[in-house]
Backbone as ProteinMPNN parsed JSONL, in Angstrom:
{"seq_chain_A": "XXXXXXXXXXXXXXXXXXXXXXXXXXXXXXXXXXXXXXXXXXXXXXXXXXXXXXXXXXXXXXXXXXXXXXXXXXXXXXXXXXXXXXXXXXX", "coords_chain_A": {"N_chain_A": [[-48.4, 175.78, 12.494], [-49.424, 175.21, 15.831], [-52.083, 174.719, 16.258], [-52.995, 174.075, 13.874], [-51.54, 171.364, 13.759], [-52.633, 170.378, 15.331], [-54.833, 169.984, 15.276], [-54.824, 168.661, 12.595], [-53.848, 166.195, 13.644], [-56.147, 165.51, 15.617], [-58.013, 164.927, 13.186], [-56.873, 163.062, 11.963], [-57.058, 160.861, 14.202], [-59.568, 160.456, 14.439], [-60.152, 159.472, 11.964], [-59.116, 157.159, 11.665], [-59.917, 155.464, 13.538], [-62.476, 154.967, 12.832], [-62.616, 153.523, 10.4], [-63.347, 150.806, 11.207], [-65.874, 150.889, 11.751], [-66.75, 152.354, 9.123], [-66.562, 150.2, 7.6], [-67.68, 148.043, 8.958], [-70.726, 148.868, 7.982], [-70.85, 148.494, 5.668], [-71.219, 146.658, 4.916], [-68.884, 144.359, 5.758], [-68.744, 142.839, 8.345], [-67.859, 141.782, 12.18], [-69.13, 139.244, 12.226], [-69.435, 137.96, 10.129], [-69.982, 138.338, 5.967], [-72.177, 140.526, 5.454], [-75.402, 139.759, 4.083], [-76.94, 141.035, 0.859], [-75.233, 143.389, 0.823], [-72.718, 145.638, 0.012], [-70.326, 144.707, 0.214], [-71.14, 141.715, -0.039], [-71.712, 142.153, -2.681], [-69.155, 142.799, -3.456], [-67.56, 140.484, -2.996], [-69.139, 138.602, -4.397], [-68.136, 139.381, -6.754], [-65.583, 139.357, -6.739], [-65.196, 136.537, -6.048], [-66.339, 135.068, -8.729], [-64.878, 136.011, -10.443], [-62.25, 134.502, -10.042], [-62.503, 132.308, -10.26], [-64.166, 130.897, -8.378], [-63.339, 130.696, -6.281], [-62.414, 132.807, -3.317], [-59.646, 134.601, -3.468], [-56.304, 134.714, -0.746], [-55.412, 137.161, 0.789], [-56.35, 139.005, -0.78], [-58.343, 142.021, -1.923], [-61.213, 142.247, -1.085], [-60.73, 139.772, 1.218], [-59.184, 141.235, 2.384], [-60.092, 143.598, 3.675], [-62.69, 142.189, 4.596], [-60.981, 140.813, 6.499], [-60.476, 142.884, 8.872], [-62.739, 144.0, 9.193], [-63.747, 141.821, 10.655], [-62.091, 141.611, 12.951], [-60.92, 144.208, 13.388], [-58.079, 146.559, 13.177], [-55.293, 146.404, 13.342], [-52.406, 147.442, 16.035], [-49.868, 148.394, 14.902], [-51.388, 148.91, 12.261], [-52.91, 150.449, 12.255], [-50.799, 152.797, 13.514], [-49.554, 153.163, 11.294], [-51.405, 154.043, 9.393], [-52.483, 156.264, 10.423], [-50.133, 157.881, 10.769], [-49.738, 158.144, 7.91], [-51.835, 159.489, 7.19], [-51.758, 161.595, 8.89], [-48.958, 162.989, 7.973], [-50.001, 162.895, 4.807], [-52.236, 165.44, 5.753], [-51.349, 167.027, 6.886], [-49.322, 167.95, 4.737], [-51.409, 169.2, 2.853], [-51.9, 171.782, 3.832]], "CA_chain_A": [[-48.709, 176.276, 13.826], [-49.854, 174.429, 16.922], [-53.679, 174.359, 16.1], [-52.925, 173.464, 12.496], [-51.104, 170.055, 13.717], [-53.726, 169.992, 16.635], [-56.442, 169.813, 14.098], [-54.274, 167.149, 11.904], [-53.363, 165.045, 14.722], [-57.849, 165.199, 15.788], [-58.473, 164.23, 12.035], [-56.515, 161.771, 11.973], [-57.032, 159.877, 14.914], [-60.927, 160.385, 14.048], [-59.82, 158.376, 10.79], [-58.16, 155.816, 11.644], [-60.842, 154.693, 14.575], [-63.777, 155.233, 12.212], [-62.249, 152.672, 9.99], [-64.486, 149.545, 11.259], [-67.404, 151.31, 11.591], [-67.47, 152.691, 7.81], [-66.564, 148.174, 7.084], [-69.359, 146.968, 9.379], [-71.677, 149.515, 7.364], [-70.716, 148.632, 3.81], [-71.484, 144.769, 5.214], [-67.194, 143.71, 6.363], [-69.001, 142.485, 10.001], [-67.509, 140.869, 12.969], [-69.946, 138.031, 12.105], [-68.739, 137.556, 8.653], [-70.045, 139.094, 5.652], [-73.941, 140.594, 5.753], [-76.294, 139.407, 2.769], [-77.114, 142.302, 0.155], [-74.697, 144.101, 1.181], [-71.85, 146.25, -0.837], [-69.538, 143.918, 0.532], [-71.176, 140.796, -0.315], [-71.687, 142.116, -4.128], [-67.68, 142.408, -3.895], [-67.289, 139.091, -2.814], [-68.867, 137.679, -5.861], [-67.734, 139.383, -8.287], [-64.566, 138.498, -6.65], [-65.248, 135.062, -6.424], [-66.75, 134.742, -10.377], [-63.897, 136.632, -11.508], [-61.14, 133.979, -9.462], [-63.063, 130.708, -10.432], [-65.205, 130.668, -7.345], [-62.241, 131.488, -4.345], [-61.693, 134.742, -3.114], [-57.654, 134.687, -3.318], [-56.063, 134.866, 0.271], [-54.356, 138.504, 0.639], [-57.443, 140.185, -2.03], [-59.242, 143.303, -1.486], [-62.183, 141.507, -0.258], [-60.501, 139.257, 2.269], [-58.415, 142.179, 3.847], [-61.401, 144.472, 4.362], [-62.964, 141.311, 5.993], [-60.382, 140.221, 7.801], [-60.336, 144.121, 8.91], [-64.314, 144.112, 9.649], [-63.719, 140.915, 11.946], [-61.175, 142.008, 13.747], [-60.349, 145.588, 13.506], [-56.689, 146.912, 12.825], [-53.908, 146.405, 14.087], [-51.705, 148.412, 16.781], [-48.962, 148.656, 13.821], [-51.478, 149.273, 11.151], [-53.498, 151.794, 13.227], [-49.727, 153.596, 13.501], [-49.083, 153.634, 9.83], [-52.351, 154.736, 8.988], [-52.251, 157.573, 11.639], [-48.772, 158.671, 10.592], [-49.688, 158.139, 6.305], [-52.658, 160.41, 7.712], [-51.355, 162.922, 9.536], [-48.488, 163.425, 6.931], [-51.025, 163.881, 4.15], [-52.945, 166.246, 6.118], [-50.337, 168.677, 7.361], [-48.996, 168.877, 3.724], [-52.193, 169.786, 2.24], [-52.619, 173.189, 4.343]], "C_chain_A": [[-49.19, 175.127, 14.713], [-51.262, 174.218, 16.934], [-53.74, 174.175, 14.955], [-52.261, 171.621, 13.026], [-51.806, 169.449, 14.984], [-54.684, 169.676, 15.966], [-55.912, 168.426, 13.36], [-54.512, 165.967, 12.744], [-55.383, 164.745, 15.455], [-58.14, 164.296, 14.246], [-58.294, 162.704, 11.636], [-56.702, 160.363, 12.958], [-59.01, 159.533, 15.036], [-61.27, 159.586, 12.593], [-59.814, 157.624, 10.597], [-59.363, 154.81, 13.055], [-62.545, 154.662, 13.689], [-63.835, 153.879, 10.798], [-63.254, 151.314, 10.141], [-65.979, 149.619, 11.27], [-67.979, 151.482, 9.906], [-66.888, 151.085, 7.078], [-67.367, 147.833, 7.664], [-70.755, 147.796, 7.885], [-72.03, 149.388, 6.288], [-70.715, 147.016, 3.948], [-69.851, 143.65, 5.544], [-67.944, 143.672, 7.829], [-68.121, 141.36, 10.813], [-67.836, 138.879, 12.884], [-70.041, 137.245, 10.653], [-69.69, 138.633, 7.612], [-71.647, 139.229, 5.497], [-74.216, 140.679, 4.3], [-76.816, 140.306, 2.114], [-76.714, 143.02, 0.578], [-73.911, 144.872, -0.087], [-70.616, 144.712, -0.591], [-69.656, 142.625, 0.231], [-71.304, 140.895, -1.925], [-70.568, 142.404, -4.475], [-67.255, 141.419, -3.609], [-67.843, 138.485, -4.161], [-68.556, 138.081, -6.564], [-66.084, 138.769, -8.057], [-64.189, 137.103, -7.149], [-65.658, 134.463, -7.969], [-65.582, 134.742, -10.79], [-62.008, 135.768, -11.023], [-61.406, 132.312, -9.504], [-63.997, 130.219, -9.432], [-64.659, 130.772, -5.929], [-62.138, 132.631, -4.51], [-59.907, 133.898, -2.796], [-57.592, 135.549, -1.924], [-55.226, 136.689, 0.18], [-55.321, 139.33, -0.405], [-57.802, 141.211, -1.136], [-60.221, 142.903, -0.441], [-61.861, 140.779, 1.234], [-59.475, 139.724, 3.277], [-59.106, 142.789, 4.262], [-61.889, 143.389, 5.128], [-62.322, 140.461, 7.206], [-60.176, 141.729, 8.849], [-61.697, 144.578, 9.709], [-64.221, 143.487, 10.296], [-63.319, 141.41, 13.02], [-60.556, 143.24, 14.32], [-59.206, 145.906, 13.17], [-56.082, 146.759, 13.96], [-52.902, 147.136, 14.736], [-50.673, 148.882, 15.483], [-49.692, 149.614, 12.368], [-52.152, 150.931, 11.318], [-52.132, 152.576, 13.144], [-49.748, 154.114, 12.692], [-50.24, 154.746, 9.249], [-52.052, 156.033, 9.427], [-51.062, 158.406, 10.63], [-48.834, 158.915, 8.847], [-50.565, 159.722, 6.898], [-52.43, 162.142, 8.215], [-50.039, 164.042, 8.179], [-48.859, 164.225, 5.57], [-51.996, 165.649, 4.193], [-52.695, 167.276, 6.178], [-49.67, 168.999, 6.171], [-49.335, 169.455, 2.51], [-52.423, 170.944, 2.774], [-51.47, 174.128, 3.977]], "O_chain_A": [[-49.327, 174.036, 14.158], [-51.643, 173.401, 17.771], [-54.931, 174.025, 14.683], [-52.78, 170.698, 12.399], [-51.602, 168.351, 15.503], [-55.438, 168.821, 16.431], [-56.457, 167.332, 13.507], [-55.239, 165.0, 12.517], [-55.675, 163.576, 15.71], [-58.451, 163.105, 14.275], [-58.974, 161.749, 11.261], [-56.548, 159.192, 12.611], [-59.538, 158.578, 15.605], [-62.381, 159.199, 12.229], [-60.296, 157.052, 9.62], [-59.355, 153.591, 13.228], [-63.581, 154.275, 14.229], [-64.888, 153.426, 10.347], [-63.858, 150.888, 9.157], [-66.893, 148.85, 10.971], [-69.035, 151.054, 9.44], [-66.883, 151.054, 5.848], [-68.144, 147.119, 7.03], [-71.431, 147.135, 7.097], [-73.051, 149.83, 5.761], [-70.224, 146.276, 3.096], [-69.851, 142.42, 5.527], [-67.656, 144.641, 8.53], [-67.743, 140.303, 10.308], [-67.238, 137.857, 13.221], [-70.611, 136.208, 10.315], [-70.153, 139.646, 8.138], [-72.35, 138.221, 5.422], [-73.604, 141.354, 3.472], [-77.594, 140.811, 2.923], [-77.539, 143.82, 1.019], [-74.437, 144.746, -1.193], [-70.328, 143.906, -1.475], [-68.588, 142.02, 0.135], [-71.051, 139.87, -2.558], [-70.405, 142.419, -5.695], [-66.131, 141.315, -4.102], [-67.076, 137.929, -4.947], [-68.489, 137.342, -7.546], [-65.482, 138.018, -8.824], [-63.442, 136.645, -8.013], [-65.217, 133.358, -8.283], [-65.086, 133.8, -11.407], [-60.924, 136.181, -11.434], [-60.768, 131.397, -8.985], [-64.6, 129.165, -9.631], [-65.231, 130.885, -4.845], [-61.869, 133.346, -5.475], [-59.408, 132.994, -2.125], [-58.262, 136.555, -1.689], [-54.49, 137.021, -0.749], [-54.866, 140.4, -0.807], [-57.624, 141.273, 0.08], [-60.126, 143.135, 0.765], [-62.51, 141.062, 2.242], [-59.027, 139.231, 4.313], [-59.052, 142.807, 5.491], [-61.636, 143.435, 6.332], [-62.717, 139.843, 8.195], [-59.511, 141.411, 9.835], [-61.704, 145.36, 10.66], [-64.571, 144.049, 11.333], [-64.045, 141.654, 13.984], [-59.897, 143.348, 15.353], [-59.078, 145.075, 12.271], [-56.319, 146.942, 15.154], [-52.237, 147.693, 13.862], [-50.908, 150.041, 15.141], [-49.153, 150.483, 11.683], [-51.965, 152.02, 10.776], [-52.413, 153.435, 12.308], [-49.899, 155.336, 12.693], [-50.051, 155.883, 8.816], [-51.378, 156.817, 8.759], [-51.278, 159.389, 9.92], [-48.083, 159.774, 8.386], [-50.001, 160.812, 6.99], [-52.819, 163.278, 7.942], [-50.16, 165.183, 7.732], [-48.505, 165.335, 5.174], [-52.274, 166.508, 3.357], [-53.284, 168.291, 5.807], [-49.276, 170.164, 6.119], [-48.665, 169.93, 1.593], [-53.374, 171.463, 2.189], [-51.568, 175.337, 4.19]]}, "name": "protein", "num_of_chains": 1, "seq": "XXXXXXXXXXXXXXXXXXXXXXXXXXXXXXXXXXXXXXXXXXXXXXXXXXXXXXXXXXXXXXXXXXXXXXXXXXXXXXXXXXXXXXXXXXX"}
């Protein structure tokens, strides 16, 4: 119905913009990564567990390149559209 993919299409775009907020919070900041954080106790184990680099393209250094910067018009899309898909064919 039309207030079933009105509701999806709210969820989702309440998703996909909420995104940097729940990475600043878990320590992925604009300002790099914040000290006792969640985020900085995945950085080292990263880094222990890689010889002492975080590897370019990891978990770690896409969430913070993600917390810097925010998403991307493209990725923001995909998301949205993985999102919305999911949503409408769980009801």
């Amino acid at each position: 119905s039309v207030g079933t993919l009105l509701g999806t299409l709210k969820a989702t775009i309440v998703s996909v913009a909420s995104v940097p907020t729940v990475l600043g919070a878990v320590g992925f900041t604009g300002a790099g990564i914040a000290a006792s954080s969640l985020a900085a106790k995945m950085m080292s184990s990263a880094a222990i567990a890689n010889g002492g680099g975080i590897a370019a393209g990891s978990l770690v250094a896409t969430l913070q390149s993600v917390g810097a910067a925010g998403l991307s018009l493209s990725t923001k899309i995909i998301l949205g559209s993985l999102g919305s898909v999911l949503t409408f064919l769980s009801f």
